[in-house]
KEKE-3310 file (N, C-alpha, C; in steps of 0.2 Angstrom, whole numbers, plus 5000, padded with zeros to 4 digits):
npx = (4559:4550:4553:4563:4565:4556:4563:4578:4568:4563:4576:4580:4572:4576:4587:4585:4580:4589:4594:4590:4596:4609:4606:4605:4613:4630:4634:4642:4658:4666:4680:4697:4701:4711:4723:4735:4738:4743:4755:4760:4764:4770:4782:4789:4787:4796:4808:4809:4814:4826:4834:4834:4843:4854:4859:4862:4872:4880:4887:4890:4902:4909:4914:4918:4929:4935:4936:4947:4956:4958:4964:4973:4977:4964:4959:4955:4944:4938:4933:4926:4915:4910:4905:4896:4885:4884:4877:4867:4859:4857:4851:4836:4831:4831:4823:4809:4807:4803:4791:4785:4782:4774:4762:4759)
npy = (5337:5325:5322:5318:5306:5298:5296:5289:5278:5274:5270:5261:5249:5247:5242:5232:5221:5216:5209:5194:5188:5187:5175:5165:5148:5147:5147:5133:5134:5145:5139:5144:5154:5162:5160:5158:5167:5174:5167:5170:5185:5183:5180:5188:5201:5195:5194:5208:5212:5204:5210:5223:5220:5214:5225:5235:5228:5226:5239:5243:5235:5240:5252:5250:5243:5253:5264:5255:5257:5268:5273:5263:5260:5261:5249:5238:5242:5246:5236:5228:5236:5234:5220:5220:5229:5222:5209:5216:5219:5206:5201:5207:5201:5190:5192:5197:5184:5177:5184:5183:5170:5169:5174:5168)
npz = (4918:4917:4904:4904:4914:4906:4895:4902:4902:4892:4884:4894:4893:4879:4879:4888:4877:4869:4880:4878:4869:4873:4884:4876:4867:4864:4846:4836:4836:4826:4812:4813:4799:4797:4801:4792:4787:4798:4802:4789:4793:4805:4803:4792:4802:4811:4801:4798:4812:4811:4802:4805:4816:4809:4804:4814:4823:4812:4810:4823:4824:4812:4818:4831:4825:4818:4829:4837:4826:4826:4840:4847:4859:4866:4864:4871:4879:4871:4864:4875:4877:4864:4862:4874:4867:4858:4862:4867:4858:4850:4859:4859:4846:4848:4857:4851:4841:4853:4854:4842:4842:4854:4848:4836)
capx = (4561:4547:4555:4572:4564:4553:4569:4581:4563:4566:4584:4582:4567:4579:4591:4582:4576:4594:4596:4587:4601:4613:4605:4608:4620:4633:4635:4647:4662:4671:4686:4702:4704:4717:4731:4741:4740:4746:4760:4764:4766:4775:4789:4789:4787:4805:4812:4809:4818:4832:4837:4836:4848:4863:4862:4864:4878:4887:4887:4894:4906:4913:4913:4923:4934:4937:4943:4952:4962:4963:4967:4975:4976:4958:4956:4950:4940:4930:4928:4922:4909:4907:4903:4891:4881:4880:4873:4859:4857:4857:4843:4832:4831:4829:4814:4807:4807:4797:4786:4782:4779:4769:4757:4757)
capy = (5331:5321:5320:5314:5299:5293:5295:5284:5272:5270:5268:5252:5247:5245:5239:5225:5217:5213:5203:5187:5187:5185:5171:5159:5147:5152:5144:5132:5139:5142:5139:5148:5154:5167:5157:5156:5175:5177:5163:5175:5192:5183:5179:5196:5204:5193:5198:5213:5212:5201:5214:5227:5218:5214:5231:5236:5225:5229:5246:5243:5231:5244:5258:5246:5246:5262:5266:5252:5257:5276:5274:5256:5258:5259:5243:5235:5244:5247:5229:5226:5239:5233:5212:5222:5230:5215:5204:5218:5219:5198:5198:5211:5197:5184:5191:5196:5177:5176:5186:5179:5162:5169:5176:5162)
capz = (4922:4917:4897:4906:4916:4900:4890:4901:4905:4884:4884:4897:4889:4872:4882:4891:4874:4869:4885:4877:4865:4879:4883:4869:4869:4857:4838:4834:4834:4816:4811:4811:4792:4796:4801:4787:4786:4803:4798:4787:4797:4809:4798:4791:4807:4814:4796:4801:4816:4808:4797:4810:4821:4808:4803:4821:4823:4808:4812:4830:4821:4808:4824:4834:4822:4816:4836:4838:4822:4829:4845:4848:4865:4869:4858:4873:4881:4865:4861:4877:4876:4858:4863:4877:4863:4850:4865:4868:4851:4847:4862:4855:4841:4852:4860:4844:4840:4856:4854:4836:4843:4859:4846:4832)
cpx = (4557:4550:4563:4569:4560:4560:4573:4576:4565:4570:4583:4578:4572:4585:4591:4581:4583:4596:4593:4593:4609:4612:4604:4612:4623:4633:4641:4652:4668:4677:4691:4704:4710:4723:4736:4742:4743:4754:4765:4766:4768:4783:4792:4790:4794:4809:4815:4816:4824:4836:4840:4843:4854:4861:4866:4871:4883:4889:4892:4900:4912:4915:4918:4930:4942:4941:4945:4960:4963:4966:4967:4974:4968:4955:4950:4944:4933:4929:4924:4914:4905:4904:4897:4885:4878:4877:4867:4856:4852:4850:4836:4829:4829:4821:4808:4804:4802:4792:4780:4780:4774:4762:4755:4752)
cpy = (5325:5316:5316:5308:5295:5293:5288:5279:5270:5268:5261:5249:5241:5241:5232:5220:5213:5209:5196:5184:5184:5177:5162:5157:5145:5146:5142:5136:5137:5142:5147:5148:5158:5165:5157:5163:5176:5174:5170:5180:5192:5182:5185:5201:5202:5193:5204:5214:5212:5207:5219:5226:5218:5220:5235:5233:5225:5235:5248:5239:5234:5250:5254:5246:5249:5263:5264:5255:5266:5277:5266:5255:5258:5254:5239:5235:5246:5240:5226:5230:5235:5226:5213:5224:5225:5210:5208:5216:5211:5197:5201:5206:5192:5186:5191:5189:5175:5177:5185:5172:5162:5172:5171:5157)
cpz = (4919:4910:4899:4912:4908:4894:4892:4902:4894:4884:4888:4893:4882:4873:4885:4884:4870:4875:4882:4872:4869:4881:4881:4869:4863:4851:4839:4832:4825:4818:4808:4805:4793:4800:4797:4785:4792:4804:4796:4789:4802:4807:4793:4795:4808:4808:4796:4806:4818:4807:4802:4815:4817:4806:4809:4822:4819:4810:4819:4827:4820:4815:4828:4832:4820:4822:4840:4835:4824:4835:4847:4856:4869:4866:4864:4878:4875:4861:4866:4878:4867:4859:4869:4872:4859:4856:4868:4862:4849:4854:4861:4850:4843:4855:4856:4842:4845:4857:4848:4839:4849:4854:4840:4838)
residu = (UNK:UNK:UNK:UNK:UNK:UNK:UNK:UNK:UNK:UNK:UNK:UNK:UNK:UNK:UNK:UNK:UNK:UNK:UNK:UNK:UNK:UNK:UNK:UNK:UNK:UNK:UNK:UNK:UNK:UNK:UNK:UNK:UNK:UNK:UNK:UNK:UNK:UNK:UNK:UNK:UNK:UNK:UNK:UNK:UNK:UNK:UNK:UNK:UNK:UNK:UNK:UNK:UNK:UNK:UNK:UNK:UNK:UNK:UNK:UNK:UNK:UNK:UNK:UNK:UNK:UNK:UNK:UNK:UNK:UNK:UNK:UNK:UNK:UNK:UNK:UNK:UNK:UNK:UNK:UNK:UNK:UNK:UNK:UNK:UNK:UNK:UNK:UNK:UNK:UNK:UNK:UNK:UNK:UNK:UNK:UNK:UNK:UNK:UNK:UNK:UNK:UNK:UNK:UNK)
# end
């Protein structure tokens, strides 16, 4: 017991001498160099994004279509599903772009 009080009485001990450091009031603050790096990996990031999106949207596009042209009469039920899809899609992209400018 006694080796387990003298242990934690060290431990604060080592702990307390870091408190002065605390105390100091902070340095100059430096400049942001990594901005132009984050520039970049936001625009790569909504590149990203971009791509992602027309591939989605052609894919709904050609699949549209397809089962317009094999079943006419569901033409319009599958374009309205289909203008459903591409305005999730096209917001998906949109947020993407917000979330690139909330982190810029």
């Amino acid at each position: 017991m006694r080796k387990l009080n003298l242990l934690l009485f060290a431990i604060a001990a080592v702990l307390m001498t870091a408190m002065t450091a605390f105390a100091q009031t902070p340095a100059a603050e430096h400049a942001d160099n990594s901005a132009g790096l984050k520039a970049i990996a936001a625009g790569v990031g909504f590149a990203i994004a971009v791509v992602g999106g027309a591939i989605g949207q052609s894919r709904i596009g050609a699949a549209a279509c397809e089962g317009a042209a094999r079943n006419p009469g569901a033409a319009a039920k599958i374009q309205t599903m289909m203008i459903l899809g591409l305005a999730l899609i096209e917001s998906l992209v949109l947020f993407a772009l917000l979330v690139v400018f909330a982190k810029v």
